[in-house]
N, CA and C atoms as a LAMMPS dump frame, in Angstrom:
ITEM: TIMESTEP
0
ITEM: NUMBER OF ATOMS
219
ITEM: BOX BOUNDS ff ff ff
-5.0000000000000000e+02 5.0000000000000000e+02
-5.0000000000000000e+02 5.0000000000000000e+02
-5.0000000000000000e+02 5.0000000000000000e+02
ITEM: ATOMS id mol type element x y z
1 1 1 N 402.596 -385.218 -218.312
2 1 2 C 402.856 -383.939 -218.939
3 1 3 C 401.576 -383.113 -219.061
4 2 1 N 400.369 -383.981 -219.097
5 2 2 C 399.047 -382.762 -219.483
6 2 3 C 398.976 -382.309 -218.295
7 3 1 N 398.838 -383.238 -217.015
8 3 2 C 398.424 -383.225 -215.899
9 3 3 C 399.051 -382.069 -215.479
10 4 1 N 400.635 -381.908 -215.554
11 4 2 C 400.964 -380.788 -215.129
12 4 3 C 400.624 -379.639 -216.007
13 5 1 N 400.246 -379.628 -217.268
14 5 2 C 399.904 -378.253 -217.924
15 5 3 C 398.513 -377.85 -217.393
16 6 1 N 397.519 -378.591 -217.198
17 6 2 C 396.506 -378.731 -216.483
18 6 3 C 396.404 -377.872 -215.636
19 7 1 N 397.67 -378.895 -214.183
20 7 2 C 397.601 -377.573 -213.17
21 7 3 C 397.936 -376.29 -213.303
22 8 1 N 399.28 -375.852 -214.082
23 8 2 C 399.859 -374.273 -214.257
24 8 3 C 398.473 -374.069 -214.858
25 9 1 N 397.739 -374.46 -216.129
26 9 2 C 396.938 -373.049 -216.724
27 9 3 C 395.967 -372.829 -215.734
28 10 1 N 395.422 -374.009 -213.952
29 10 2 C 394.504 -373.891 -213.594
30 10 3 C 395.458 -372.827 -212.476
31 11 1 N 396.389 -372.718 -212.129
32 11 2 C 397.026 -372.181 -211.299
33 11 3 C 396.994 -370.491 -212.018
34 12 1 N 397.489 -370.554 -213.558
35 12 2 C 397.74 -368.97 -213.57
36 12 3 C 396.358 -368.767 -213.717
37 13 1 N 395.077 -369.481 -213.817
38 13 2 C 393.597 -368.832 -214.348
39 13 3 C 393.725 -368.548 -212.867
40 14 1 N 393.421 -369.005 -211.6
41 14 2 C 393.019 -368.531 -210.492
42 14 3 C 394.297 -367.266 -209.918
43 15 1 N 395.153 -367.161 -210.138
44 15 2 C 396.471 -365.77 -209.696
45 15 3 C 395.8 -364.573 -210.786
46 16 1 N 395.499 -365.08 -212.046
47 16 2 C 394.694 -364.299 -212.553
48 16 3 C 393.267 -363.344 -212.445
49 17 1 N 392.555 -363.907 -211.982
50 17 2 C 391.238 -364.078 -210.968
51 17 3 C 391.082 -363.584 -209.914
52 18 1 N 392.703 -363.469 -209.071
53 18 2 C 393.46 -362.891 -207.669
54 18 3 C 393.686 -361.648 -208.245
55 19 1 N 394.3 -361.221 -209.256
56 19 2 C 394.935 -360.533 -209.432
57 19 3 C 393.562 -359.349 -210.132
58 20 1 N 392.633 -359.392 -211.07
59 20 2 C 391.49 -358.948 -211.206
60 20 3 C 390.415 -358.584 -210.1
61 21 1 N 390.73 -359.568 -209.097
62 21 2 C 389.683 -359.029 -208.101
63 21 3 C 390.541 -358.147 -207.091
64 22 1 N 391.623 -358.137 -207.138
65 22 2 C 392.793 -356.854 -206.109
66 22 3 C 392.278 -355.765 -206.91
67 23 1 N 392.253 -355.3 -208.473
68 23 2 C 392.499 -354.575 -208.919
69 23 3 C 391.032 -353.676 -209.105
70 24 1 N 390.145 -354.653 -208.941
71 24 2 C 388.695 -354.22 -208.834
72 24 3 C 388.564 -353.901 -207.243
73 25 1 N 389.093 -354.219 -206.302
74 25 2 C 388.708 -353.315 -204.981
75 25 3 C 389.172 -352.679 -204.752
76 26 1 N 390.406 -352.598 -205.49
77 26 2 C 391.68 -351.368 -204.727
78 26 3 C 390.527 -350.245 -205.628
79 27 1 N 390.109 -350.334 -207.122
80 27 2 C 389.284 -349.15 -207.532
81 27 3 C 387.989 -348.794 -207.076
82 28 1 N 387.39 -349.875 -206.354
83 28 2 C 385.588 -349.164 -205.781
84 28 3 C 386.61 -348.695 -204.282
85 29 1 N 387.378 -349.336 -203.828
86 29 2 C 387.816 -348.288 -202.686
87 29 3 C 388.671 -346.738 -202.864
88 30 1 N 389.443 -346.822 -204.108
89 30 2 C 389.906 -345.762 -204.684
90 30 3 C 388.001 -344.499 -204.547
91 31 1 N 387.772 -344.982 -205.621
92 31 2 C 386.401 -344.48 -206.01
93 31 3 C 385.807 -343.934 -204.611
94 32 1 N 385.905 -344.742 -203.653
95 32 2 C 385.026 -344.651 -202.06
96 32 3 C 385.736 -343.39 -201.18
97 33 1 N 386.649 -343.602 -201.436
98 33 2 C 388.154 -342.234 -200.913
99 33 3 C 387.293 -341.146 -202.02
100 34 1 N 387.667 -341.302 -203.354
101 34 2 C 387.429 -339.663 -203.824
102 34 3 C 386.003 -339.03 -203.485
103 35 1 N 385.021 -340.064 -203.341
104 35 2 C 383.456 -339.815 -202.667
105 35 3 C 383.283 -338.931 -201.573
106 36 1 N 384.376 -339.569 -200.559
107 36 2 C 384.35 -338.866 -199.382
108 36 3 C 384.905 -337.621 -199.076
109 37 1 N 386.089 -337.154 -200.046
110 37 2 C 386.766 -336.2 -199.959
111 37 3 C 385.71 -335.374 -200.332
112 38 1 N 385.092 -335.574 -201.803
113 38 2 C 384.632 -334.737 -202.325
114 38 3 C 383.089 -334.318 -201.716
115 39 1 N 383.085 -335.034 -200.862
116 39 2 C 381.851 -335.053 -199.913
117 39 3 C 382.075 -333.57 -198.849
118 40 1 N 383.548 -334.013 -198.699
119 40 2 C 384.225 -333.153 -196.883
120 40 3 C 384.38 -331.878 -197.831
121 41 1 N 385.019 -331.441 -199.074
122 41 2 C 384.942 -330.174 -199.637
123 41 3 C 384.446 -329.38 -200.192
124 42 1 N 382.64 -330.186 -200.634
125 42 2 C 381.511 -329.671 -200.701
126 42 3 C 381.078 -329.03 -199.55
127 43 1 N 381.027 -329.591 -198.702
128 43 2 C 380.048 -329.131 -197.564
129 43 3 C 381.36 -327.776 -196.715
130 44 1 N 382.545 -327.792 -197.121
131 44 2 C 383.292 -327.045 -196.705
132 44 3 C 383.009 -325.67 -197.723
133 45 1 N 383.004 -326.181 -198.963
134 45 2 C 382.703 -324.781 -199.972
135 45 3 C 381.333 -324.138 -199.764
136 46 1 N 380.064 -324.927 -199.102
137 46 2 C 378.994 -324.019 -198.782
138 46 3 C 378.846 -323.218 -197.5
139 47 1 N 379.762 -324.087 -196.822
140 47 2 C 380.164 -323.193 -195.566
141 47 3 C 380.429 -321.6 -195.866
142 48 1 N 381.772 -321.823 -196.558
143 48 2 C 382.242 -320.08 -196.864
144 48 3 C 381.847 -320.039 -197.868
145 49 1 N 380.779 -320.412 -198.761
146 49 2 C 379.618 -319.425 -199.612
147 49 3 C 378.935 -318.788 -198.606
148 50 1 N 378.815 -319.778 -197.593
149 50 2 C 377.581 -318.554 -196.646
150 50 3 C 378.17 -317.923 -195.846
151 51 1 N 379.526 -317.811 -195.766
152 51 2 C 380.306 -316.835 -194.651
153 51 3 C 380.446 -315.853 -195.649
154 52 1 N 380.478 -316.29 -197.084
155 52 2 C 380.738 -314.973 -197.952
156 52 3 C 379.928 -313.874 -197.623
157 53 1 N 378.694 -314.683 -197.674
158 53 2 C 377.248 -313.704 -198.163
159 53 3 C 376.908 -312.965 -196.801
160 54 1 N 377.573 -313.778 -195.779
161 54 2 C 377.45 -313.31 -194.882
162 54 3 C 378.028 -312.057 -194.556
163 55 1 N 379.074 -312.084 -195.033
164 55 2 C 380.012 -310.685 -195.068
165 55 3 C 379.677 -309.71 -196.006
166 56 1 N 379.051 -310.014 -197.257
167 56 2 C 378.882 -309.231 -197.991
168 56 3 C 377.802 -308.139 -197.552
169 57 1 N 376.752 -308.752 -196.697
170 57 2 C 375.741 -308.03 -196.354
171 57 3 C 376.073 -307.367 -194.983
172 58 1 N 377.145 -307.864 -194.328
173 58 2 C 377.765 -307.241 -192.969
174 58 3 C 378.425 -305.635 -193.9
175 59 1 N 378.628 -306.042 -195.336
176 59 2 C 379.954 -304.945 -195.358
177 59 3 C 378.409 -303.809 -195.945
178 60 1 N 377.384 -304.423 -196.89
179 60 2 C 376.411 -303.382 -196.907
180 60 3 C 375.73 -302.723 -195.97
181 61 1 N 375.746 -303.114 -194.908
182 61 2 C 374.644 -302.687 -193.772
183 61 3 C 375.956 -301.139 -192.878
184 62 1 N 377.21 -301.914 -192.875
185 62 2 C 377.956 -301.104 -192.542
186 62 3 C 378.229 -299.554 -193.382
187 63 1 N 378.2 -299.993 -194.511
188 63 2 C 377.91 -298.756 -195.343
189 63 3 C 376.538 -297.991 -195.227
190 64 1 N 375.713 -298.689 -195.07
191 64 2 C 374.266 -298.071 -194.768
192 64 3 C 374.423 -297.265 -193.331
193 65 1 N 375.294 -297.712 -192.597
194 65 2 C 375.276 -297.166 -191.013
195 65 3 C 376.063 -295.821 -191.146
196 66 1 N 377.533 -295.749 -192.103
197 66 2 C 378.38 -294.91 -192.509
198 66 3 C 377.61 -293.77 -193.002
199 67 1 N 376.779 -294.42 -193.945
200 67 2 C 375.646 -293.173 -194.426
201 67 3 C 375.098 -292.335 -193.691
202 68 1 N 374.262 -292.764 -192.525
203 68 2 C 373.225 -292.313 -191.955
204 68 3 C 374.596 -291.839 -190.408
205 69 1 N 375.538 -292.008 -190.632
206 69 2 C 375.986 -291.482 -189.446
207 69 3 C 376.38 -289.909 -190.056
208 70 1 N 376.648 -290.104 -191.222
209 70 2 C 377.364 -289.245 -192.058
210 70 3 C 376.144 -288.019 -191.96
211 71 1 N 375.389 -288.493 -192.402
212 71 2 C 373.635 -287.651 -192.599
213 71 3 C 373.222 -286.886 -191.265
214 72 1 N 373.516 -287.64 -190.126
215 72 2 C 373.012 -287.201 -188.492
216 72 3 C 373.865 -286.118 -188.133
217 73 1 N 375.695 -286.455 -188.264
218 73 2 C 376.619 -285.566 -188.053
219 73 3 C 376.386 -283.928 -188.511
């Protein structure tokens, strides 16, 4: 009778042990996924920060040209 209580508590300590270490990789790989995303939509948001600025100064220079065409006419 011990012998077998023996084995179950040594059986549920190690399914236990199984079951803690699933739950600890499924989260550093969880964790490893949101890293990367947030990696791919950083470098996507400085992209069109600089397409912004890029435009912003396309749309000033165009007004500067509007001016001086305006001025020549």
């Amino acid at each position: 009778m011990i012998g077998t209580m023996l084995e179950l508590s040594t059986y549920v300590f190690f399914a236990t042990c199984v079951v803690i270490f699933i739950y600890f990789t499924w989260s550093v790989y969880n964790e490893y996924l949101r890293t990367k995303i947030l990696k791919k939509r950083s470098k996507k948001l400085a992209e069109l920060e600089e397409l912004i600025q890029i435009n912003q100064v396309a749309s000033k220079l165009e007004k500067k040209i509007e001016k001086r065409a305006k001025g020549i006419s």
